[in-house]
C-alpha angles and dihedrals in degrees: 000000000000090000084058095042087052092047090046084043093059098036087056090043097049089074090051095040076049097047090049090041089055095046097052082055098056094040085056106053088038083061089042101051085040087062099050098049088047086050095062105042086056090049094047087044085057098044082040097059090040095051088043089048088054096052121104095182142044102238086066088054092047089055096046089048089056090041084057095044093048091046095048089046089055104044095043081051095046093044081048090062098039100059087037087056094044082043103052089039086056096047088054090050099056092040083055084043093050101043090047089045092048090042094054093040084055086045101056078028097062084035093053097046081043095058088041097051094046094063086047097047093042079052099056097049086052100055093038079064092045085050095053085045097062101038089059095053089045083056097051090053096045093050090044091046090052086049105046078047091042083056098036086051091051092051099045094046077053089053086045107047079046096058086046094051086046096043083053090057104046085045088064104113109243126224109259117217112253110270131237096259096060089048080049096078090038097057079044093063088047097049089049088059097045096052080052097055096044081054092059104048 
């Protein structure tokens, strides 16, 4: 990981190390190209002032006045074209800088999205199987724990239609034995006749 943070480090940090590189340049050859025109207006203001100092007449002024400002018009247009054409050379180099750096930054962008998606994807199938594992054995369950009720139900509706058959039965009214006071009367009777009996004899 810190071996890939160093190596993206110094590829972020080569446009800018470019871009500096480029820059120095120009600055260089601007300065270059400043010195030189500053050079030779000093030296064609010498050459200017001496001429000027030799002249008697002022038709000879007049000439050296037109020589310096000849020699003034060229150079300024020369140094013009020269910091327009470092200029420009420099603007087409950091367009080509920044197109190869952008290109590279989309690039490690789309692999590093890419790196970072395929652990999320590989995670989400996985946990899509996982899912389906566990609804089918959710399912199983489900469909073992309707079965064994299913059968628990059946054989308790058995017990219970049982203990109704036998509550039934012991709900039949039994046949009481007959009571004393019905045999009453009865004794009565006998003793009746016995007393008549006993009368008799």
């Amino acid at each position: 990981m810190f071996g890939s943070f160093s190596e993206q480090l110094k590829n972020s940090g080569k446009p800018v190390h470019t871009l500096f590189a480029v820059n120095t340049k120009t600055l260089e050859s601007l300065s270059e190209q400043q010195t030189t025109l500053i050079t030779g207006l000093l030296s064609d203001s010498v050459r200017y002032l001496e001429a000027v100092a030799k002249q008697t007449e002022l038709k000879g002024v007049m000439n050296a006045n037109s020589e310096l400002a000849e020699s003034v018009r060229e150079r300024m247009t020369s140094a013009s074209k020269d910091a327009y054409s470092t200029m420009n050379a420099m603007r087409e180099e950091v367009a080509e800088i920044m197109a190869v750096s952008l290109s590279t930054a989309s690039d490690e962008v789309s692999k590093a999205a890419e790196k970072a998606t395929k652990p999320v994807a590989e995670a989400t199938v996985k946990a899509s199987k996982q899912t389906e594992e566990v609804a089918e054995q959710t399912a199983k369950t489900t469909s073992a724990a309707s079965k064994v009720t299913a059968e628990k139900a059946e054989d308790a509706t058995a017990k219970s239609a049982s203990a109704e058959t036998k509550t039934a039965d012991a709900a039949e009214p039994v046949k009481k034995p007959a009571t004393r006071t019905r045999r009453t009367p009865a004794k009565k009777t006998t003793t009746a006749k016995s007393a008549a009996t006993k009368s008799t004899n």
